[in-house]
Rosetta silent file (secondary structure, phi, psi, omega in degrees, C-alpha in Angstrom):
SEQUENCE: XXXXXXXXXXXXXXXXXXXXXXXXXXXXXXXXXXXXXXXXXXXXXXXXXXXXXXXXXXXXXXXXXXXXXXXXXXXXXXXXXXXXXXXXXXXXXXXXXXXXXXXXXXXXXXXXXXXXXXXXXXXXXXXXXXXXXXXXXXXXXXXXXXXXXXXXXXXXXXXXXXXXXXXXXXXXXXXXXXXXXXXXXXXXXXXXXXXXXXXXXXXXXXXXXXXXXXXXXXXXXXXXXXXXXXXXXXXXXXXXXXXXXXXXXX
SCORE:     score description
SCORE:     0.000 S_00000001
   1 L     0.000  126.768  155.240  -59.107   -8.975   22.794 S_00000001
   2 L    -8.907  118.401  177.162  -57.044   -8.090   19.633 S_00000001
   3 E  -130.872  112.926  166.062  -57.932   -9.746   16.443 S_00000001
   4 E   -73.456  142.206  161.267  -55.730  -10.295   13.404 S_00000001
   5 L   -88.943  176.967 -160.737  -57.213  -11.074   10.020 S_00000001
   6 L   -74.700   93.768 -158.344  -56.444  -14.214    8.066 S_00000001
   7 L   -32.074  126.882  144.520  -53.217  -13.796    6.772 S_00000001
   8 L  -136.700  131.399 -146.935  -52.738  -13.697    2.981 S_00000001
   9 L   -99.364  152.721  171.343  -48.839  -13.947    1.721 S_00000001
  10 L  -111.349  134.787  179.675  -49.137  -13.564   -2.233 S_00000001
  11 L    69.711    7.741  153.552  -46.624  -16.244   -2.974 S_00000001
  12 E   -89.739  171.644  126.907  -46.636  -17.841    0.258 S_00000001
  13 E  -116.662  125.221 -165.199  -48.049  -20.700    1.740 S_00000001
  14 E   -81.976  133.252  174.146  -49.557  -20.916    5.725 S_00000001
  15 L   -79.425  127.120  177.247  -48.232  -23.970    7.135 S_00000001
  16 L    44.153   40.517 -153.272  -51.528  -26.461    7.704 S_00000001
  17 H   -80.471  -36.341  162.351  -53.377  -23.665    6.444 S_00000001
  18 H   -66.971   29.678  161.444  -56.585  -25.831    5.799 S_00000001
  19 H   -96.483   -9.685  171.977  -57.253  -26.074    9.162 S_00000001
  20 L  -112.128 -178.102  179.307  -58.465  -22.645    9.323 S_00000001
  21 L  -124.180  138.602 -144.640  -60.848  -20.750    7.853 S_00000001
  22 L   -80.632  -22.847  175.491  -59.901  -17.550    5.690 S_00000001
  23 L   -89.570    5.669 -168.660  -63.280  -15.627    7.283 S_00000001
  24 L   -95.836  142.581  152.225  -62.337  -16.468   10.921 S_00000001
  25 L   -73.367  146.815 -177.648  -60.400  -13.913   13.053 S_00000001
  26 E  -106.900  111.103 -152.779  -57.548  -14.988   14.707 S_00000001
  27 E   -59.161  159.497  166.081  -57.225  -14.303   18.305 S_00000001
  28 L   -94.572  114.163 -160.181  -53.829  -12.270   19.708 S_00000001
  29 L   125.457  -38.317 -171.616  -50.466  -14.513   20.605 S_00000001
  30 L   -72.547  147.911 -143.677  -50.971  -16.982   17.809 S_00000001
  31 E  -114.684  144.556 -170.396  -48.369  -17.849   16.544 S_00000001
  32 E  -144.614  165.113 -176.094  -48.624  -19.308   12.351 S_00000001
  33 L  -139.542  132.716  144.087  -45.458  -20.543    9.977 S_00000001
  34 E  -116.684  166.302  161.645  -45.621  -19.771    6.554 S_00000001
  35 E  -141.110  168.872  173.430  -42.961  -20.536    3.866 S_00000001
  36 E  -124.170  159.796  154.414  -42.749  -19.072   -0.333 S_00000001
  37 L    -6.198  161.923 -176.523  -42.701  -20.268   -3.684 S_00000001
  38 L   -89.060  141.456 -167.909  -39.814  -21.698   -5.462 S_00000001
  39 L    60.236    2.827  177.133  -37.586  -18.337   -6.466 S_00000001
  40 E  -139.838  163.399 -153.450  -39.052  -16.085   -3.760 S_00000001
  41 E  -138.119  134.126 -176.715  -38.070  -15.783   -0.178 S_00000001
  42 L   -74.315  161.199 -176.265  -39.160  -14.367    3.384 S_00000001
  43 L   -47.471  -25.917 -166.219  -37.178  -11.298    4.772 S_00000001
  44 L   -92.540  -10.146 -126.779  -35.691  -13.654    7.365 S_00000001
  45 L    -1.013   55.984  161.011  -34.935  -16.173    4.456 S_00000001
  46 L   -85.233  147.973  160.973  -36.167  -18.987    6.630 S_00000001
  47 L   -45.757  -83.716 -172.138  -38.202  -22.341    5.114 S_00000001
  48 L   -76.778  120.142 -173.762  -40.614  -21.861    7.774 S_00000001
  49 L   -71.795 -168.715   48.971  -41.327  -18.267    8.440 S_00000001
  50 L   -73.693  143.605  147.778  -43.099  -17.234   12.385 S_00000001
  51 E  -144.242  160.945 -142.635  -45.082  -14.453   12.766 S_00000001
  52 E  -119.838  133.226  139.624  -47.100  -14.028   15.921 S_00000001
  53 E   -65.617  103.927 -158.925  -50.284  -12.197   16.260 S_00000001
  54 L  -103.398 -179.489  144.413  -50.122   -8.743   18.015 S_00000001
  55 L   -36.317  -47.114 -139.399  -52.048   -5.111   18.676 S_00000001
  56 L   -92.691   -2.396 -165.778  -49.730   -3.852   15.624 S_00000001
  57 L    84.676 -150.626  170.174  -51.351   -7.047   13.938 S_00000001
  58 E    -1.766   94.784 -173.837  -48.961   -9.307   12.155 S_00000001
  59 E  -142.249  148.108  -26.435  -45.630   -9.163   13.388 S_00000001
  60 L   -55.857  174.624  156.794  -43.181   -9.423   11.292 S_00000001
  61 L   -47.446  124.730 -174.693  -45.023   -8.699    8.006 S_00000001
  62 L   -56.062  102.295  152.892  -46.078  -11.623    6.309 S_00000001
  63 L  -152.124 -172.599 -143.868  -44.470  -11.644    3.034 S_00000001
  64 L  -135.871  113.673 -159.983  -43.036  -13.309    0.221 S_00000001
  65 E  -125.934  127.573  147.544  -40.052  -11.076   -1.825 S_00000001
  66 E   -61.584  151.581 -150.168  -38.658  -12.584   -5.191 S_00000001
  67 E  -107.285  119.722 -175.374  -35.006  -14.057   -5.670 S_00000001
  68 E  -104.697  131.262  167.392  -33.416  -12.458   -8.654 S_00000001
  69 E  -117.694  154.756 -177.683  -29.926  -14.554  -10.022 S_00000001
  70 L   -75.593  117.694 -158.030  -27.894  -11.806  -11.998 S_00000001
  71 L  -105.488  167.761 -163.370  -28.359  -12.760  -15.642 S_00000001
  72 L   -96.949  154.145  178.540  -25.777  -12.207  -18.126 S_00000001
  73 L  -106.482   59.767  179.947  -25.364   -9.091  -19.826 S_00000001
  74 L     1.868  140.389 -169.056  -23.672   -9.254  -23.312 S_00000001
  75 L    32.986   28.133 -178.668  -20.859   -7.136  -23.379 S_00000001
  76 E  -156.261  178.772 -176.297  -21.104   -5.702  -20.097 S_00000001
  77 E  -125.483  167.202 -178.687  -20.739   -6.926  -15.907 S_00000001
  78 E  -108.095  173.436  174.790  -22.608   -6.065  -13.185 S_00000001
  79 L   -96.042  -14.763 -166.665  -20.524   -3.817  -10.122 S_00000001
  80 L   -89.022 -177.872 -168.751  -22.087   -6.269   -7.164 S_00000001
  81 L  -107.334  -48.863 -155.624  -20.372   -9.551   -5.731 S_00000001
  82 L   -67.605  142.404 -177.649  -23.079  -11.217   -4.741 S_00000001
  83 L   -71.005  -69.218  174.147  -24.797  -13.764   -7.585 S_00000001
  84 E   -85.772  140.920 -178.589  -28.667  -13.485   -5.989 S_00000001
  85 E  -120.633 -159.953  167.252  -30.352  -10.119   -5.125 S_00000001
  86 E  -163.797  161.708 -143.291  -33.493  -10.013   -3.863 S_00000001
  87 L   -71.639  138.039 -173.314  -36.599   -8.014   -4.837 S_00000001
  88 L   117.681  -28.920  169.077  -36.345   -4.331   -4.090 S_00000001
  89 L   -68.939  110.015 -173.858  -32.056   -4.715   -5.160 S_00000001
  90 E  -100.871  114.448  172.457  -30.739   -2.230   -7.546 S_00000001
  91 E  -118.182  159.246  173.091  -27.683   -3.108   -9.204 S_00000001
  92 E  -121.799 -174.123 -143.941  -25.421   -1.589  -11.756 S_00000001
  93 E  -122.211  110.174  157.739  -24.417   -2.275  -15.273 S_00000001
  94 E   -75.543  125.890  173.004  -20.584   -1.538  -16.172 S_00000001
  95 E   -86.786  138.921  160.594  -20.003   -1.587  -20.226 S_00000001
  96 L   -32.088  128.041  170.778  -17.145   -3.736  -21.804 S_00000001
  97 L   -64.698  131.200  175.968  -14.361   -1.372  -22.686 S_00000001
  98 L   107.955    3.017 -167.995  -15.264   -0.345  -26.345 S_00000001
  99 E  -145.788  142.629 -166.149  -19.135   -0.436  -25.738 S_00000001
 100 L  -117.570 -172.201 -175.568  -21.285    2.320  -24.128 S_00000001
 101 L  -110.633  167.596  166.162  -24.652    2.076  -22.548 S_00000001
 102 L   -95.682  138.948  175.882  -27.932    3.109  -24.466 S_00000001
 103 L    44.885   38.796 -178.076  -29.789    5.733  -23.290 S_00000001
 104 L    38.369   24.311  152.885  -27.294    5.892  -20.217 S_00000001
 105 L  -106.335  177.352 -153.018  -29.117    3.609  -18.528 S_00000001
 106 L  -136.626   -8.481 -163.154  -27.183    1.703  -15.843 S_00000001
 107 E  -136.484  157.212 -165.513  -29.121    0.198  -13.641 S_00000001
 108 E  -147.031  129.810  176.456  -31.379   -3.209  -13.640 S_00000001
 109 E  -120.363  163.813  165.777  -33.805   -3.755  -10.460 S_00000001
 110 E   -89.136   92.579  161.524  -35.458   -7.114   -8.937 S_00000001
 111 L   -85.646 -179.003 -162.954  -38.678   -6.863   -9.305 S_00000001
 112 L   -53.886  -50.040 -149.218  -42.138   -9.202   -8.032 S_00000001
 113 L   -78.592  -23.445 -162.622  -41.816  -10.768  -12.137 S_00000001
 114 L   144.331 -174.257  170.684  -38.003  -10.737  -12.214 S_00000001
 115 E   -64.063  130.855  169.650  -35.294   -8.311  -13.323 S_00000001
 116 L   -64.804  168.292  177.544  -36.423   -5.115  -15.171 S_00000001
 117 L   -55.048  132.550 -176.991  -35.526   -5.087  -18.999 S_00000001
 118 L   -73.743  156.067  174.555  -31.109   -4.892  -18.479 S_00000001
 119 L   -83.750  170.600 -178.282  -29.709   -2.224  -19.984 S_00000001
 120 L  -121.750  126.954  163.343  -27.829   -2.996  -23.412 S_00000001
 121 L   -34.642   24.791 -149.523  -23.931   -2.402  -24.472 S_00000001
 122 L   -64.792  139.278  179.258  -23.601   -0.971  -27.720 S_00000001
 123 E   -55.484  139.235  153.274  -20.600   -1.239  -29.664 S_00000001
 124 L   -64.107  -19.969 -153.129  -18.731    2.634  -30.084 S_00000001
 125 L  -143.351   74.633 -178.522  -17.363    1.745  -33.399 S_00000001
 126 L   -49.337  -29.033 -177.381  -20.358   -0.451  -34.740 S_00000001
 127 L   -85.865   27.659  143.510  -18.143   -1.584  -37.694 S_00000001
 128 L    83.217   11.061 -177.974  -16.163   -3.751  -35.470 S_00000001
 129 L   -87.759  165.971 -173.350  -12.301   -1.953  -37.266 S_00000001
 130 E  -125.871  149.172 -175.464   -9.578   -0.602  -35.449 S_00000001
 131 L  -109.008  176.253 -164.823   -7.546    2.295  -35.973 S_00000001
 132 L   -43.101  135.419  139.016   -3.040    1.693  -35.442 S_00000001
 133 L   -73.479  125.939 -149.712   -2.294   -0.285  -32.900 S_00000001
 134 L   -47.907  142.507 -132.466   -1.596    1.293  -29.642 S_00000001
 135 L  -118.398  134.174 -170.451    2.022    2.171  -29.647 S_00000001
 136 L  -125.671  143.405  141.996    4.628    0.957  -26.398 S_00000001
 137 L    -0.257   82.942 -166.694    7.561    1.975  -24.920 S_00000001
 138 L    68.644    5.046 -163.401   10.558    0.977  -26.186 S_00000001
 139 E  -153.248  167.328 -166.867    9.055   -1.303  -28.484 S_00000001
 140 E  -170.073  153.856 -178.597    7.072   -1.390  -31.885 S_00000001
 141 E   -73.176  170.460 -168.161    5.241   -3.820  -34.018 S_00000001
 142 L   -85.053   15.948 -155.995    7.124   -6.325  -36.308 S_00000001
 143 L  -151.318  172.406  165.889    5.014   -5.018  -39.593 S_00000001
 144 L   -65.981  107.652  147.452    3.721   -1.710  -41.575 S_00000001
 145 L   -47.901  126.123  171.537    1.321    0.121  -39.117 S_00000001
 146 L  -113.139 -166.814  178.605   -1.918    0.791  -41.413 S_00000001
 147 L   -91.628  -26.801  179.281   -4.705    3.129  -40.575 S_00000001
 148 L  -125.872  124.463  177.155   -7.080    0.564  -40.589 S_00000001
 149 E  -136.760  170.886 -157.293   -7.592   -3.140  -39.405 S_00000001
 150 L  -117.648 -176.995 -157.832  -10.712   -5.203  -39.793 S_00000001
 151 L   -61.411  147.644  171.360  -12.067   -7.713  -36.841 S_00000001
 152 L    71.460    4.672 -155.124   -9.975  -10.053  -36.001 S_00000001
 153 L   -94.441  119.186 -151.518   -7.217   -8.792  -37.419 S_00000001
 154 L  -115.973  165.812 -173.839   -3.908   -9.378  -34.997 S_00000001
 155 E  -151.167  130.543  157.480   -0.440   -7.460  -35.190 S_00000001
 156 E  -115.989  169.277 -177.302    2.943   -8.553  -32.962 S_00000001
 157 E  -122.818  152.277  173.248    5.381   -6.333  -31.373 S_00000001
 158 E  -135.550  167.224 -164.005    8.772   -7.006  -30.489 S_00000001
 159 E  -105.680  141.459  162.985   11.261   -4.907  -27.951 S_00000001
 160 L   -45.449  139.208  172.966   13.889   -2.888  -28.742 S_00000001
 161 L   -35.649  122.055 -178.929   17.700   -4.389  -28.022 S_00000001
 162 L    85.312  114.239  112.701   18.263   -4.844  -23.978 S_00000001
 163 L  -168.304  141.695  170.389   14.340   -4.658  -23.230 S_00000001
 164 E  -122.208  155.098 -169.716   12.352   -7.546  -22.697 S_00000001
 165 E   -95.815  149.176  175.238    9.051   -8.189  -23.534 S_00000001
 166 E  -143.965  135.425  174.204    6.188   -8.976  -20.679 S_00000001
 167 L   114.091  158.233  169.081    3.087   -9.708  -21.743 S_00000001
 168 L   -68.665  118.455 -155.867    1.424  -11.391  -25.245 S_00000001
 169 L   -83.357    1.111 -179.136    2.952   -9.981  -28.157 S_00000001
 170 E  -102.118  110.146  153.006    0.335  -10.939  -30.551 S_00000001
 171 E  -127.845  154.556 -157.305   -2.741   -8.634  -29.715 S_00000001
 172 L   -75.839  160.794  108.540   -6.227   -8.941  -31.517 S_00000001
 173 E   -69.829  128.435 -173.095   -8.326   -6.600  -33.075 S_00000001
 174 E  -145.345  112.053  147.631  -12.168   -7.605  -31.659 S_00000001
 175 L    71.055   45.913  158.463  -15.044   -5.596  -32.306 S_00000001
 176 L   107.272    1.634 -158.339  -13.420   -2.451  -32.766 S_00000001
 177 E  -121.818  119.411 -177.965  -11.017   -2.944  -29.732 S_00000001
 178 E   -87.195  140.108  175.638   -6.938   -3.961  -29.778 S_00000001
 179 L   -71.223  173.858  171.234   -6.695   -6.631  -27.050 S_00000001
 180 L   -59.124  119.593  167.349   -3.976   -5.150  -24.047 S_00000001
 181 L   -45.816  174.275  163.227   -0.776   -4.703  -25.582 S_00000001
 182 L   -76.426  173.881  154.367    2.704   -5.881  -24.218 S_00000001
 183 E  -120.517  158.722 -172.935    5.461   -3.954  -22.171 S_00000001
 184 E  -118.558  109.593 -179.962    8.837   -3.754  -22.869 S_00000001
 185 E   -70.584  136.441  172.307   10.560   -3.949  -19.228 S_00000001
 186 L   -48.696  117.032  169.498   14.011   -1.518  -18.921 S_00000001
 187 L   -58.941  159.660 -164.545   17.476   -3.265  -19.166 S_00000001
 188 E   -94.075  158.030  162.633   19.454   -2.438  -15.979 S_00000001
 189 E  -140.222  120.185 -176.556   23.311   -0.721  -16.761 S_00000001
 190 L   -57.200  105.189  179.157   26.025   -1.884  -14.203 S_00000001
 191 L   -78.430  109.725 -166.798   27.245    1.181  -13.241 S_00000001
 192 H   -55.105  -39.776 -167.924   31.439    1.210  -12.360 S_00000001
 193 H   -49.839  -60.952 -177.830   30.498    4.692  -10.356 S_00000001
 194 H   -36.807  -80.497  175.304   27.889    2.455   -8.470 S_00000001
 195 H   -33.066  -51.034  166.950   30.289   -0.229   -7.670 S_00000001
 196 H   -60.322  -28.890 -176.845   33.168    1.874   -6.351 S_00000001
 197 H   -47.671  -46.208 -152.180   30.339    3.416   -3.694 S_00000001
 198 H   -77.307  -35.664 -171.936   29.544   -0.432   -2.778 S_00000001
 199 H    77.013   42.712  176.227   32.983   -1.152   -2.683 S_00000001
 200 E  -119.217  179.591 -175.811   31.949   -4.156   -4.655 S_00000001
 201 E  -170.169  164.121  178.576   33.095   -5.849   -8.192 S_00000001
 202 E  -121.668  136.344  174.891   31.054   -8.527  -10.046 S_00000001
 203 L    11.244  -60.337 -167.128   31.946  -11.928   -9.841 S_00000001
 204 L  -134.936  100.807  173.567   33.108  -13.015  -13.287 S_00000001
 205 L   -98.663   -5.303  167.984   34.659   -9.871  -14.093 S_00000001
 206 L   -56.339  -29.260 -162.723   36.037  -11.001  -17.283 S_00000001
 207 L  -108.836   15.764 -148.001   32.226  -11.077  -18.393 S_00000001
 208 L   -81.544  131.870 -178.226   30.814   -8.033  -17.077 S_00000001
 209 L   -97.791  163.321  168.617   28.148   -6.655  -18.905 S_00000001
 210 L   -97.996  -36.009  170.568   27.272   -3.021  -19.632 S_00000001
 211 E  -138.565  159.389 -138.161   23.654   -4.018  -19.806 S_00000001
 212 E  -147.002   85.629 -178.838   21.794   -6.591  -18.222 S_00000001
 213 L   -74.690  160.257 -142.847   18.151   -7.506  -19.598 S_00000001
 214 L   -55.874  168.037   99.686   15.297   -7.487  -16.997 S_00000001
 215 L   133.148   -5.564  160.986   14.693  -10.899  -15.109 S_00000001
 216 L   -44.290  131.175  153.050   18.857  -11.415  -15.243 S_00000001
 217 E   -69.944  153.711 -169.994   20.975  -12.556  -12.401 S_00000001
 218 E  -144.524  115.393  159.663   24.102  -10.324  -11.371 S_00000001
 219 E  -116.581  120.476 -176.761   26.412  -11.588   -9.111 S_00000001
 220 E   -75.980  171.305  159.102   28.753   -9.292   -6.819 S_00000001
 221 E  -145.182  161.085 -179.357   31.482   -9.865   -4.535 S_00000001
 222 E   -91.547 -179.143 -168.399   33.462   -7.436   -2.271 S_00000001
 223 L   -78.506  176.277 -178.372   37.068   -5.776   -3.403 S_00000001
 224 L   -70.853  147.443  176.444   39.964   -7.347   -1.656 S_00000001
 225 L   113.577  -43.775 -165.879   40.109   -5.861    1.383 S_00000001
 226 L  -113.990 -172.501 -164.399   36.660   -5.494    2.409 S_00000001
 227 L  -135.808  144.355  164.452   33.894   -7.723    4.020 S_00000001
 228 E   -45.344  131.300  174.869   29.932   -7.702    3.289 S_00000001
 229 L   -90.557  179.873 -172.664   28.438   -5.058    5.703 S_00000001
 230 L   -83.239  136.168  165.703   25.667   -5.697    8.383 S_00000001
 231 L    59.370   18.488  136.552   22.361   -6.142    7.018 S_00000001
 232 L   -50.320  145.962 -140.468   23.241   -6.012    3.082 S_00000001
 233 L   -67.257  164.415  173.345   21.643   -6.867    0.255 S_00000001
 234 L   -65.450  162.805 -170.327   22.668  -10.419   -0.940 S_00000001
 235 L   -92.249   -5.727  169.406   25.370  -10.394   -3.353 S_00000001
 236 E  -108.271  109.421 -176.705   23.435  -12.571   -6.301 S_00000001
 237 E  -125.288  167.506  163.823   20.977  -10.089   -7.083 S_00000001
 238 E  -121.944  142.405  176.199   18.641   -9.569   -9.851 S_00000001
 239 L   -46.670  132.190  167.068   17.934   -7.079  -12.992 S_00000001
 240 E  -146.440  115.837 -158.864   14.254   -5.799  -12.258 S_00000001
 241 L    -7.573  100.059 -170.781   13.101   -3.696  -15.031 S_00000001
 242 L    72.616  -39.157 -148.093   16.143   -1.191  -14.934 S_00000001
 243 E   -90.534  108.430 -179.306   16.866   -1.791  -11.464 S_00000001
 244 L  -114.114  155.298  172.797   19.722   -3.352   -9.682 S_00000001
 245 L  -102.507  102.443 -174.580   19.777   -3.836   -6.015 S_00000001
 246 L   -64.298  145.438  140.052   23.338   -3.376   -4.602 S_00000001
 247 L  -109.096 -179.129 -150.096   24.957   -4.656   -1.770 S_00000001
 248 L  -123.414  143.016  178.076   27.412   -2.840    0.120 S_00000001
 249 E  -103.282 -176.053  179.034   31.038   -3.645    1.628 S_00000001
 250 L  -159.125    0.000    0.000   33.368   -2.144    4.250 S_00000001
């Protein structure tokens, strides 16, 4: 008959294990529970473990794998979802826009002690300044672009007439990095060409604009004569950066 030897999980513990004795063989079918240590975990990640004694010996392998939580990484993120890895889990290191990795490495694994040494961010432009701030569309800051701004140092932008601004118009310099700038969305221009197509007019026609900044309402009606066609757009529409959505008459 088959004989397993006396199990030993590093980082485990045998359920009632001082009833047996570590020099006795253990006959083939019995069945043992183990559980592990606080931070490490069995493959099945049960409290209580089974494994049975076979031919093949063990089965499954007894063993005890450590629980890794993803620690934080100063200027940089990890690419995985998951929060816990477990030992044997290779994850990788993404840098902070403005920060590069050292000695390209990227990767941090869960090992028996814990996470290998992480890799570290480094600043590109260790003296934390900024060169102009990046320059938008239609829009421009409210001051004298210099060549140089020091940490912390903020700029705002404002939009050209007819353009609206989306977005914070105050952005930061921070550690060598302009936070995201704004956009300036496109004013729409009611087009009379348009309008004769639609066989449309707008509402209040005494007030009729030539341009129409973004997030406006515009409301049409049809010309005398005609009726709203089937399945046309509503006739209180809105400016969406440059864009008007007609509807059409008949």
């Amino acid at each position: 008959m088959s004989l397993c030897d006396f199990p030993k999980i590093r980082h485990g513990i045998l359920y009632e294990e001082k009833k047996y004795e570590p020099s006795s063989p253990i006959f083939r079918g019995k069945i043992l529970y183990y559980s592990c240590e606080y931070n490490f975990a069995s493959p099945s990640n049960s409290f209580w473990t089974r494994i049975t004694c076979t031919e093949a010996g063990w089965v499954p392998t007894p063993k005890c794998l450590r629980l890794c939580f993803f620690p934080f990484v100063e200027n940089g993120h990890s690419t995985s979802s998951g929060q816990t890895h477990i030992e044997g889990d290779t994850v990788h290191i993404v840098c902070n826009q403005g920060y590069s990795l050292r000695n390209n490495q990227s990767t941090i694994t869960c090992a028996e002690e814990g996470w290998s040494i992480p890799p570290k961010c480094i600043s590109t432009n260790p003296t934390g300044k900024c060169g102009p701030p990046p320059p938008i569309d239609n829009g421009d800051i409210t001051s004298l672009s210099l060549p140089v701004y020091e940490h912390l140092s903020s700029v705002e932008y404002q939009c050209q007439k007819y353009y609206v601004l989306k977005g914070k118009k105050i952005v930061t310099c921070r550690n060598g990095t302009w936070s995201e700038p704004p956009t300036c969305l496109f004013a729409c221009v009611i087009s009379e060409e348009i309008m004769e197509r639609h066989n449309i007019i707008t509402r209040w026609r005494e007030n009729i604009k030539i341009y129409t900044q973004s997030g406006d309402n515009i409301e049409f009606m049809c010309k005398p004569g005609y009726r709203k066609a089937r399945g046309s757009s509503l006739f209180l529409t809105k400016c969406v950066n440059g864009h008007i959505n007609y509807p059409t008459c008949e």
